[in-house]
C-alpha positions in Angstrom: 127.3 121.1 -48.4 129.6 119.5 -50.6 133.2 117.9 -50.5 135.3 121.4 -51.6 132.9 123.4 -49.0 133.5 120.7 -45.9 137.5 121.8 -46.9 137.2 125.1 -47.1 135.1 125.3 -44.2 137.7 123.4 -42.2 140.7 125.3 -43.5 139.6 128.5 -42.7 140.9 129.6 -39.9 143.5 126.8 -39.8 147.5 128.1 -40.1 148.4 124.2 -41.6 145.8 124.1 -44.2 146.8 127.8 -45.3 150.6 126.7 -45.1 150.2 123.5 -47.0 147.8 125.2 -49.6 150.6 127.7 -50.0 153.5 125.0 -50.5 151.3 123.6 -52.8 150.9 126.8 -55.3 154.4 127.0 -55.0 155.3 124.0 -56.2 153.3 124.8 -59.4 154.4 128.3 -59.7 158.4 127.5 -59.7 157.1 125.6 -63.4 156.8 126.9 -66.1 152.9 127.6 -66.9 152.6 124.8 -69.4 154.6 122.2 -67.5 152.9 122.8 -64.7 149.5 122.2 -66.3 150.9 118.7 -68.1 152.2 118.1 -64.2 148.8 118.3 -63.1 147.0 116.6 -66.0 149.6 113.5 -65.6 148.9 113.4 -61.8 145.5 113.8 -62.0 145.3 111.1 -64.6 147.3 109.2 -61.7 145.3 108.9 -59.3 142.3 108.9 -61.6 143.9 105.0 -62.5 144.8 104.4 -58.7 141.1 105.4 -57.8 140.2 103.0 -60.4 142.1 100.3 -59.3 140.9 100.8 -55.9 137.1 100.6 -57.2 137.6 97.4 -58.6 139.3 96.0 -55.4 136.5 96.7 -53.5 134.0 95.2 -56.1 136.2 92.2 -55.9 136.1 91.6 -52.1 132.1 92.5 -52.5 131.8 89.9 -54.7 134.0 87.0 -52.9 132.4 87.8 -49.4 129.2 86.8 -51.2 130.5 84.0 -53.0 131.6 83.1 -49.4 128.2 83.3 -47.7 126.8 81.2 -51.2 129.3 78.8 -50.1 129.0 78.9 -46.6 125.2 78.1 -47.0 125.9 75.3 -49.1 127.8 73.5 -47.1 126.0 74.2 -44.3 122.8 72.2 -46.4 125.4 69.2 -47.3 126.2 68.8 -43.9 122.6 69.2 -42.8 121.5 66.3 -45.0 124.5 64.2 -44.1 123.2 64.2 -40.5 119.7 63.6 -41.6 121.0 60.6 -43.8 123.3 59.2 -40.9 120.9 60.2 -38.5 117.7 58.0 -40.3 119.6 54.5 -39.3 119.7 53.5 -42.7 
């Protein structure tokens, strides 16, 4: 089942979805037919950018919760040899 079928599916028989969906077509329809379709091509392109930015966000936090556990580790050695060293009575 994909994405656009789970909605549909769930809007069915649902009043809000019908109104919303309804609003929405409206809001397109008041335009004319070519400034709507620039409307939509500008918004899409939007969110398009925001989903982008949002991609590389999460690749970013990926990445520095690693880099924290590489960290982490290594200065969890360097405190395990310093208590080996201090720990030898040398």
């Amino acid at each position: 089942m994909t994405m656009q079928e789970t909605k549909a599916s769930y809007c069915e028989n649902n009043a809000v979805c019908d109104v919303l969906r309804y609003l929405g077509d409206a809001s397109y329809a008041v335009l004319p037919k070519d400034v709507a379709h620039k409307l939509g091509e500008l918004k899409k392109n939007f969110w398009g950018g925001v989903r982008w930015l949002v991609e590389k966000e999460i690749e970013w936090v990926e990445a520095r919760v690693e880099g924290g556990d590489r960290l982490r580790e290594e200065w969890q050695r360097g405190a395990t040899r310093k208590s080996e060293t201090s720990g030898s009575g040398i």
